[in-house]
C-alpha positions as CSV (number, residue, x, y, z in Angstrom):
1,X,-13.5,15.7,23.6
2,X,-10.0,15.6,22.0
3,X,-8.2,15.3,25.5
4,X,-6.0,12.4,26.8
5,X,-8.6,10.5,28.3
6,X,-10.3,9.5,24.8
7,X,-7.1,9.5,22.7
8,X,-6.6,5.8,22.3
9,X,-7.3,4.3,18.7
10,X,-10.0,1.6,17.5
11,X,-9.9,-0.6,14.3
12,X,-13.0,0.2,12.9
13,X,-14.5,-1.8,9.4
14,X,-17.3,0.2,9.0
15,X,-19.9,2.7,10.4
16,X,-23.7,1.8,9.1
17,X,-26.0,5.2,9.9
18,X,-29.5,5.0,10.1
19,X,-30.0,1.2,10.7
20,X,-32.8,-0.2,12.2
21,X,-32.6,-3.9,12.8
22,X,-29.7,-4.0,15.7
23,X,-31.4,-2.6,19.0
24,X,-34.8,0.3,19.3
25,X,-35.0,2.9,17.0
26,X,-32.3,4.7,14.2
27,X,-29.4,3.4,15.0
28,X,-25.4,4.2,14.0
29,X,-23.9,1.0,13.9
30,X,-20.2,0.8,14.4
31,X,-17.9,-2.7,13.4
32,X,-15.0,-3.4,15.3
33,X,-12.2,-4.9,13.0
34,X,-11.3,-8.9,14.4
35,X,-13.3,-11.8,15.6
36,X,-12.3,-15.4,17.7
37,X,-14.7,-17.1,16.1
38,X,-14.7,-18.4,12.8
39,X,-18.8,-19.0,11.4
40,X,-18.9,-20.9,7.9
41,X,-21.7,-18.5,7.2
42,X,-20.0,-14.9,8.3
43,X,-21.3,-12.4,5.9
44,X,-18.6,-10.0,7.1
45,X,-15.2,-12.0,6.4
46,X,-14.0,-8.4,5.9
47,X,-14.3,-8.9,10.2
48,X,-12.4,-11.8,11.0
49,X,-9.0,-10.5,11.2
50,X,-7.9,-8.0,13.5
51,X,-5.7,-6.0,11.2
52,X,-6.4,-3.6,8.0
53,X,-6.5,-5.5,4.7
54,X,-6.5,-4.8,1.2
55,X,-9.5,-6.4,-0.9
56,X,-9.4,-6.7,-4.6
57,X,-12.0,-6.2,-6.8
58,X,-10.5,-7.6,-10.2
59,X,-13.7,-6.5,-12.5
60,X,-13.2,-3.2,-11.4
61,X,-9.7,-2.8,-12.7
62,X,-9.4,-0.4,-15.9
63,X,-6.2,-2.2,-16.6
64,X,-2.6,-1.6,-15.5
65,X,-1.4,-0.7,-18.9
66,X,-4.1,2.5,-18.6
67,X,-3.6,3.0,-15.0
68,X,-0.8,1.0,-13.2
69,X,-1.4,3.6,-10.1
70,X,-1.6,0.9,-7.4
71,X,1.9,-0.6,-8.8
72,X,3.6,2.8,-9.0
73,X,2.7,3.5,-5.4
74,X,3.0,-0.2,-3.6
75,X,6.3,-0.4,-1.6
76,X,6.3,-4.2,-2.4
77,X,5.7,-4.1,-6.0
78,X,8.9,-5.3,-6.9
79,X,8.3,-8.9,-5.3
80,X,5.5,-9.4,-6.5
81,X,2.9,-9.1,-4.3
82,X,0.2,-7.5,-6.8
83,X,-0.5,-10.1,-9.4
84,X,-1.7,-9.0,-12.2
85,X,-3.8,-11.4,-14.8
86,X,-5.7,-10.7,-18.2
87,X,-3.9,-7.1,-17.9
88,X,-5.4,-6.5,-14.3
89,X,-4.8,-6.4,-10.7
90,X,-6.8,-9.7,-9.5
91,X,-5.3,-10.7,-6.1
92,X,-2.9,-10.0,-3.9
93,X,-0.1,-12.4,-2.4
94,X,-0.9,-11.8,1.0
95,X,2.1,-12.9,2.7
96,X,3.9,-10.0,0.9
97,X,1.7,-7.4,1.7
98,X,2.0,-5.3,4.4
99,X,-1.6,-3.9,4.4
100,X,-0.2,-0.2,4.0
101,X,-3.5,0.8,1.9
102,X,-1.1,3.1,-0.6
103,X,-2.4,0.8,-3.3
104,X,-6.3,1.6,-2.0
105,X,-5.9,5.2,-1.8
106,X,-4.1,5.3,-5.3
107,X,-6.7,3.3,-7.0
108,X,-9.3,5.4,-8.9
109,X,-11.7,2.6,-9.9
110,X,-11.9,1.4,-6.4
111,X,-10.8,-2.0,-7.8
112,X,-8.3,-2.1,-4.4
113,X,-10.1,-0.9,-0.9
114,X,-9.4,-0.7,2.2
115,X,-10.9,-2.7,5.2
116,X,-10.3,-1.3,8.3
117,X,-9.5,1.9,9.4
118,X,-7.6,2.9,12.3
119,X,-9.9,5.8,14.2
120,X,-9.9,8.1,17.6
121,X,-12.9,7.9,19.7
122,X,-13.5,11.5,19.0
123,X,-13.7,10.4,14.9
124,X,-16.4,8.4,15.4
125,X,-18.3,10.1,17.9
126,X,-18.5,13.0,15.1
127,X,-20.3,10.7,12.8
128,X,-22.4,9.4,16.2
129,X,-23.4,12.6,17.2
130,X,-24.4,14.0,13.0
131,X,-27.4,12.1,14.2
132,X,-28.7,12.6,17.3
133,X,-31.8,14.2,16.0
134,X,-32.9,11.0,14.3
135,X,-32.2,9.2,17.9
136,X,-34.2,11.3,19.8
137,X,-37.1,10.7,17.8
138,X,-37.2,7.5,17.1
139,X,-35.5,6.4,20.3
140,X,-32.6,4.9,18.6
141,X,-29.0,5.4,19.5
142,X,-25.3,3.7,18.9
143,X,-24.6,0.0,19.1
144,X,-21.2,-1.4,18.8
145,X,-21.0,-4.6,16.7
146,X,-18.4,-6.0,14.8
147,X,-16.2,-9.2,14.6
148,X,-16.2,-8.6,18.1
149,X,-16.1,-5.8,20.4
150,X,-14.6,-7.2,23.9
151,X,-11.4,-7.6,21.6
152,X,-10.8,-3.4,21.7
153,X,-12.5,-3.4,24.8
154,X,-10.4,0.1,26.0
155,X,-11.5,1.2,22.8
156,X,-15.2,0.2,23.0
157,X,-15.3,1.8,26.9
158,X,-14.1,5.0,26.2
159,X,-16.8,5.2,22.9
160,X,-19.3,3.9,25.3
161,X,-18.3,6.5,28.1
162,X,-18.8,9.5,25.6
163,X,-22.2,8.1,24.1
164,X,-23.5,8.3,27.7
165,X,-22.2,12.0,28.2
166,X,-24.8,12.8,25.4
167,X,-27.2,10.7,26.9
168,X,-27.5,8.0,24.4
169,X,-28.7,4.6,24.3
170,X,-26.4,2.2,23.7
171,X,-26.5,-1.2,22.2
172,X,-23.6,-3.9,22.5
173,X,-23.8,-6.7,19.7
174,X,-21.6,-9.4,21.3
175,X,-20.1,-13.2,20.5
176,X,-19.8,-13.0,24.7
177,X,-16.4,-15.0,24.0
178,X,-14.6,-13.5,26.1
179,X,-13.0,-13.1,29.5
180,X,-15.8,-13.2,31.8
181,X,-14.3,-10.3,33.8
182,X,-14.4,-8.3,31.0
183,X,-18.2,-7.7,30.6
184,X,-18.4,-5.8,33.9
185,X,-16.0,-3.3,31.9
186,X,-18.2,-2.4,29.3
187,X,-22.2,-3.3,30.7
188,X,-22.6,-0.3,33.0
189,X,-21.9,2.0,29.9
190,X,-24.5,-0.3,27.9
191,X,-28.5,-0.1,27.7
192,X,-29.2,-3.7,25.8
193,X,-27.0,-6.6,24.9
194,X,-27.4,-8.8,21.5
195,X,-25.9,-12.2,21.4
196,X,-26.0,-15.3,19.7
197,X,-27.0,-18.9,20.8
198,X,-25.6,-21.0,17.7
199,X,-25.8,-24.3,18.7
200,X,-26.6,-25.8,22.2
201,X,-24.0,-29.2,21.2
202,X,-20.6,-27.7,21.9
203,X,-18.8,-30.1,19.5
204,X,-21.2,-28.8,16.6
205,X,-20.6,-25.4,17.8
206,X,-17.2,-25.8,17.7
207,X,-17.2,-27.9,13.6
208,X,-19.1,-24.6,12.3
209,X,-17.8,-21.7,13.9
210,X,-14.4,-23.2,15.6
211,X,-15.0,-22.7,19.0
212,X,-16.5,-24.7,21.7
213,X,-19.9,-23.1,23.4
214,X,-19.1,-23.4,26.8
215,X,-17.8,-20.1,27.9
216,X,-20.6,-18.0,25.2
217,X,-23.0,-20.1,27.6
218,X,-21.6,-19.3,30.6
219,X,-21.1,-15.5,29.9
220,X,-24.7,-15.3,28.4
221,X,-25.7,-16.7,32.2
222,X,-23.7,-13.9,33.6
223,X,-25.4,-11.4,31.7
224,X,-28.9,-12.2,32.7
225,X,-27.4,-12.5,36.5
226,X,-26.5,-8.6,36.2
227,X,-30.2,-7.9,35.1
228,X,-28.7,-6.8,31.6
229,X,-31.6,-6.4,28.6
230,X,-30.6,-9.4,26.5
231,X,-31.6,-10.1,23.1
232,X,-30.9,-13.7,22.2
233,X,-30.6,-14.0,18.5
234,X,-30.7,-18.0,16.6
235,X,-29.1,-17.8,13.4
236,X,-31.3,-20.6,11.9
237,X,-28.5,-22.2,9.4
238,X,-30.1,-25.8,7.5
239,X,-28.1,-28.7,7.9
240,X,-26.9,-26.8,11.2
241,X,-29.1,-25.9,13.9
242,X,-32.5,-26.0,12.6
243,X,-34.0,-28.8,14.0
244,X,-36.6,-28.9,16.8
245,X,-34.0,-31.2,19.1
246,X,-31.7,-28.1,19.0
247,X,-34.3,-25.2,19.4
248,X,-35.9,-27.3,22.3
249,X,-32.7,-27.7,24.2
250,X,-32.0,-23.9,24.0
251,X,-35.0,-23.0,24.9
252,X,-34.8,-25.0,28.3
253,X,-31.6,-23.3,28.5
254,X,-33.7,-19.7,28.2
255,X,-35.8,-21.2,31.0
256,X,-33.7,-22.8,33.7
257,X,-30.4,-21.1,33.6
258,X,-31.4,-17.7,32.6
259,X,-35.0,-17.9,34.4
260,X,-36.3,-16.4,30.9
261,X,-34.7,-13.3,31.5
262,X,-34.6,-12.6,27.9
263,X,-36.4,-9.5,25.7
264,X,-36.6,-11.2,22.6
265,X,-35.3,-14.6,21.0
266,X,-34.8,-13.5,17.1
267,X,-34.8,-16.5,14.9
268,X,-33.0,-15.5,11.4
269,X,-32.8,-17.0,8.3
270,X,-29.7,-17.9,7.1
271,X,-29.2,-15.9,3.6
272,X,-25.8,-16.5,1.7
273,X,-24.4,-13.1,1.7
274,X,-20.4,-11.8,1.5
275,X,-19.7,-14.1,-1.1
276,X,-17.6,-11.4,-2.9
277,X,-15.7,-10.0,0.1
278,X,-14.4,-12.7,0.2
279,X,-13.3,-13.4,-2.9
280,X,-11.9,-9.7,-2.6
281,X,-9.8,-11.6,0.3
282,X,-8.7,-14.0,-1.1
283,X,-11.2,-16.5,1.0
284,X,-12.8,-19.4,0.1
285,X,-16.6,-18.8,1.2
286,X,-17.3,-22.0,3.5
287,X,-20.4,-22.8,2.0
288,X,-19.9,-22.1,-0.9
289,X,-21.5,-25.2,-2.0
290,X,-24.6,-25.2,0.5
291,X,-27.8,-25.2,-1.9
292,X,-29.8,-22.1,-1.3
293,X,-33.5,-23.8,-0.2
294,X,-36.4,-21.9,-1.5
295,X,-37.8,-18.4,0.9
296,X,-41.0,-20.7,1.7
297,X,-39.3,-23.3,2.9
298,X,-37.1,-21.3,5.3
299,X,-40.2,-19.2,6.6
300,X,-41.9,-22.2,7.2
301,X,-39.6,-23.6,9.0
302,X,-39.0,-20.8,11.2
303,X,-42.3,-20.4,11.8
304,X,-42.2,-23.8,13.4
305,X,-39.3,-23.0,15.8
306,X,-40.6,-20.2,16.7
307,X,-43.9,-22.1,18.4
308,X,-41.4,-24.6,19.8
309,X,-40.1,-21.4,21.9
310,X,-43.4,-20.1,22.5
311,X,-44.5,-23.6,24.0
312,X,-42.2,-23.2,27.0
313,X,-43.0,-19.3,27.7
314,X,-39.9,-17.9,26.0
315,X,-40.8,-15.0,24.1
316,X,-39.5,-15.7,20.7
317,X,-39.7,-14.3,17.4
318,X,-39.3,-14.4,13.4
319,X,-36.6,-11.7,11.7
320,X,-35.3,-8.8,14.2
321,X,-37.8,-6.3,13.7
322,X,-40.5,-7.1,16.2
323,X,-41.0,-4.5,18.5
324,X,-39.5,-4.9,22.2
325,X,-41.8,-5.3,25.2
């Protein structure tokens, strides 16, 4: 496996084993490292940008007086760029920093960690493979998630080309922003596609995740033309694009442009999670004010866009872990 053809490199935020709630089965999840979009309620800000970062976690910190590793290591110490408050490391001035991760590696207390990590194909396909007995018996396999995937798409092919040497099912959790040419690069190499319908209204698309709809639409279109699996997932966010207008108009969407060519639709709650990664950033979490409404009141109100699907023959669903048809 270690030849030329697979030695290309892949930033990679993390590699979640033995999940079960993106595609059939035990899965090994692996998170490719930058995203285009920009989602107020990203619970993986850790994914946004494209490069390795440092995060802090102040309350972590045993104090630089005691320690004072991360500053005796930091080729930018001198300017600054660790700032130190209350006797601890409790952010980082970013523009300074040039992400080296000597600070990380130095830190005992994991106070300072790494996000990202620059990997082979063969690298991960050694954690991949540790579990092929738990695939085979549950029918699970590798999906590739992220930020987004179609932005290390050499990357993403050459893991995909080696899952299918061992015969493995492979799932590809996309945005589908991206270069429509693109997708015939990676979908013979890929078993089931997962993607996102956030809002049918491009201009509200566009105020809570940054980007316009149209091309996500169009790919998503594309994908049912090939005959793909497709898993259509709602990320049902209050005050966003939970009401029945908005579930109605995707669903006619599901019916007439992708003939309702669809496995699932997965309607999710919207749970505010991440908060602290990215604080670790430096981030301001974008709804950080949005009040929290009570579990009942969410459930209930998936419940009811859920039968709004059903009434036009898509075949929709509550949470992600219904089983596939």
């Amino acid at each position: 496996m270690k030849n030329s053809d697979v030695q290309i490199e892949g930033i990679i935020f993390n590699i979640q084993r033995y999940t079960i709630h993106d595609g059939p089965g035990i899965r090994t999840e692996v998170f490719f490292k930058g995203c285009p979009l920009h989602c107020k309620w990203c619970s993986n800000p850790e994914g946004i940008k494209g490069e390795i970062e440092v995060g802090v976690y102040s309350n972590r910190c045993i104090g630089v007086e005691k320690c004072g590793c991360c500053l005796a290591v930091c080729p930018q110490a001198k300017t600054g760029v660790l700032i130190v408050e209350d006797h601890k490391v409790a952010k980082i001035e970013r523009e300074k920093c040039s992400n080296c991760g000597k600070c990380a590696e130095a830190c005992p207390a994991n106070a300072l960690i790494t996000w990202g990590k620059r990997m082979f194909v063969h690298d991960v396909m050694k954690i991949i493979l540790a579990d092929r007995e738990f695939y085979r018996k549950s029918g699970g396999g590798v999906t590739l998630s992220g930020g987004e995937v179609f932005l290390q798409w050499k990357f993403a092919r050459k893991l995909l080309l080696e899952c299918k040497k061992y015969y493995l099912n492979t799932c590809l959790e996309s945005s589908l922003y991206c270069n429509s040419n693109l997708l015939e690069q990676l979908f013979p190499y890929v078993d089931l596609v997962i993607t996102d319908i956030k809002h049918m209204d491009s201009s509200l698309h566009k105020e809570f995740t940054g980007i316009g709809n149209e091309l996500i639409l169009r790919n998503i279109k594309r994908t049912a033309e090939l005959n793909m699996p497709l898993i259509i997932r709602i990320p049902v966010v209050p005050e966003h694009n939970n009401s029945v207008k908005n579930i109605r108009n995707t669903a006619e969407f599901i019916m007439t442009e992708l003939h309702n060519r669809v496995k699932q639709v997965q309607l999710l709650p919207y749970r505010q999670l991440g908060t602290e990664k990215y604080k670790s950033l430096g981030m301001d979490y974008p709804m950080e004010t949005f009040r929290q409404v009570e579990r009942s009141v969410w459930e209930e109100n998936i419940r009811t866009l859920v039968e709004v699907m059903k009434s036009y023959g898509v075949p929709a669903v509550a949470g992600t872990t219904s089983k596939l048809k």
